[in-house]
C-alpha positions in Angstrom: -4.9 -9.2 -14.0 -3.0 -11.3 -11.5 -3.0 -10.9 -7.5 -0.2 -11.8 -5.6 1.0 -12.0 -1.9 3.7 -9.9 -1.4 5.9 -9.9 1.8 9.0 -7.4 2.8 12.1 -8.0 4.2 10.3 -6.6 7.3 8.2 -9.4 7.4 4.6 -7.2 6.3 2.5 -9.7 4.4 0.0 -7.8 1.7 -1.9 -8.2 -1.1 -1.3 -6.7 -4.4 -2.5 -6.7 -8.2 -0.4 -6.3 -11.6 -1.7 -6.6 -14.9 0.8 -9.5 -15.8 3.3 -11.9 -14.1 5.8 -10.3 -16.8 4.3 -6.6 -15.0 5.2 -7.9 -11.7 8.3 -8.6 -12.8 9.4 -5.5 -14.3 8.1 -3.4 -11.6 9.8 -5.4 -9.5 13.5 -5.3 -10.9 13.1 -1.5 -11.2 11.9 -1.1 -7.2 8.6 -0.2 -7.8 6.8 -2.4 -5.6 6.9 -1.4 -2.1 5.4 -2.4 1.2 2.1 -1.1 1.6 2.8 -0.8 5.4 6.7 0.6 5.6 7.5 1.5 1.6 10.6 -1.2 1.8 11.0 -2.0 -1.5 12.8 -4.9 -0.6 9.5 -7.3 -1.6 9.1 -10.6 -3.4 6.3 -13.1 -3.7 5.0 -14.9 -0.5 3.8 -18.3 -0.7 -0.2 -18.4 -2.0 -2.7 -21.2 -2.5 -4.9 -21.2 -5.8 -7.8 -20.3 -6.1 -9.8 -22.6 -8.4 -13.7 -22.4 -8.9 -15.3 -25.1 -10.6 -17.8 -24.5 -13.4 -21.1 -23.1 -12.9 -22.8 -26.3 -12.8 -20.4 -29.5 -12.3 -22.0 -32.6 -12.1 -21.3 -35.8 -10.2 -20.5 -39.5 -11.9 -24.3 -40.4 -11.1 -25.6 -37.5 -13.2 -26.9 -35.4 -10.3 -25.4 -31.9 -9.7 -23.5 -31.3 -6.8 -22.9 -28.1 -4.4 -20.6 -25.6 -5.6 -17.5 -25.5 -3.7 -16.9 -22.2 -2.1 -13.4 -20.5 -2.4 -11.1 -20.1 0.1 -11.8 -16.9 2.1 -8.5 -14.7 3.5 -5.0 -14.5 2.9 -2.5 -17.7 2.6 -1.9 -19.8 6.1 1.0 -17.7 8.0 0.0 -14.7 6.0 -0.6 -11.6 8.0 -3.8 -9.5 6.9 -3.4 -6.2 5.7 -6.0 -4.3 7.3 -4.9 -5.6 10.7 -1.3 -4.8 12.2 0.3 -7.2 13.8 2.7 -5.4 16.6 2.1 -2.6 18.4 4.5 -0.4 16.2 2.5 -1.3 13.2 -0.9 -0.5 14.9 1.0 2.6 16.4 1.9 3.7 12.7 -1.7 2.9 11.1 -3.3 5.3 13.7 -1.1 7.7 12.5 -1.4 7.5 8.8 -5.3 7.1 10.1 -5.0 10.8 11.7 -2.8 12.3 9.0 -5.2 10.8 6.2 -8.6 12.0 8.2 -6.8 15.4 9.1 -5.0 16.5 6.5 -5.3 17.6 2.5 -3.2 14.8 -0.1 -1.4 17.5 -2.1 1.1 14.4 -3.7 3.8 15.7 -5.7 2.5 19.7 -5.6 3.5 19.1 -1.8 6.5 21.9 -1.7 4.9 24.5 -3.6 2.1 24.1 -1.7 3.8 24.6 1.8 5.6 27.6 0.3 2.5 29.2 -0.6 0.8 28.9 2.6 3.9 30.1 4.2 4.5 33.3 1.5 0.3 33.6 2.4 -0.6 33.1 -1.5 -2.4 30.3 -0.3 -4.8 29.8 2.9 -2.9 27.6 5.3 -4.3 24.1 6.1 -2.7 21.1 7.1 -1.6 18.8 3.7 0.6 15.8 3.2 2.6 15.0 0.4 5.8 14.2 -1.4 9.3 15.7 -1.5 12.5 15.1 -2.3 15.0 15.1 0.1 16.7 18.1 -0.7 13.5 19.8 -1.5 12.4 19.2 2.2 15.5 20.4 4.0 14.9 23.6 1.2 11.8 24.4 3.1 13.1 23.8 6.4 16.1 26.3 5.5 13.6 29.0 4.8 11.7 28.3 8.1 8.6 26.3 6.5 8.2 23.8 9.3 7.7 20.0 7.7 8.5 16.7 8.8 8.5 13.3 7.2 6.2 10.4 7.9 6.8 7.0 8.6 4.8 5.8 6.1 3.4 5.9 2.3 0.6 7.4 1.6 -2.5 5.6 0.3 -2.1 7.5 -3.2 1.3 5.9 -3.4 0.4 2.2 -2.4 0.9 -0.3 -5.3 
C-alpha cells in the first residue's frame, strides 16, 4: 500500500491510498481518481515529504541508544487538510453533505428504483441519496419524481 497527496485542478489538497504506484497510475489514466471534496477528476500527485522511521532501537557512535525520532505529524507544508475546508463554499458544501449524510438513507446505484418505488408507494417513502445517470434522473423528473443533484460525492464513492 502506498499513500499519496493528491490535489485537483481546483486546488483541494487530500489524502488518498492505492495498492501500488503502478495502481495509482492506472486508475489515474482511466479517471478514476477524483477529488474527495468536488469529484474533479482532474487530480495528480501533490508534493509530499517522506516518511522515514528509523529502527526500533538505533544506536549512537558511543554505543548508547538514542531517542526515537517521532514522524512528522499532518499533511505536506502548503497542503490543505482534508477534514477542514478552506473557504466558505467548501465549508458551505461539507455542511451539506454533513446534513444529507446524517438525514438521509445511501441507496448508491439502486438510487432510481428506489425513488420510483416510494413514489408508485411499493416502498415506504424516506429521504435516500444516491447515484444516477443523467438521463436516468431527468427520467424520474419526467414522471414527476422530484430529485435533485448534489454538489458533491458521496462518502461511499470517495477513493
Amino acid at each position: 500500500m502506498i499513500q499519496y497527496a493528491l490535489k485537483c485542478a481546483g486546488g483541494h489538497a487530500f489524502d488518498s491510498w492505492f495498492q501500488s504506484a503502478s495502481a495509482y497510475d492506472k486508475l489515474a489514466a482511466a479517471g478514476m481518481v477524483t477529488c474527495a471534496v468536488c469529484g474533479s477528476a482532474d487530480v495528480e500527485k501533490a508534493i509530499m515529504t517522506p516518511r522515514v522511521r528509523p529502527g526500533r532501537k538505533a544506536v549512537s557512535s558511543v554505543g548508547e541508544p538514542e531517542p526515537a525520532a517521532r514522524p512528522a505529524a499532518g499533511p505536506a507544508p502548503g497542503a490543505a487538510a482534508l477534514s477542514r475546508p478552506s473557504g466558505e463554499v467548501e465549508k458551505a458544501l461539507a455542511e451539506l453533505k454533513r446534513k444529507v449524510e446524517e438525514n438521509s438513507d445511501y441507496v448508491g446505484q439502486d438510487f432510481v428504483s428506489e425513488a420510483r418505488k416510494m413514489h408508485l408507494g411499493d416502498a415506504p417513502e424516506r429521504s435516500i441519496h444516491g447515484e444516477a445517470r443523467l438521463e436516468e434522473a431527468k427520467a424520474l423528473a419526467e414522471e414527476g419524481i422530484p430529485v435533485m443533484p448534489l454538489p458533491f460525492v458521496p462518502n461511499r464513492k470517495t477513493n
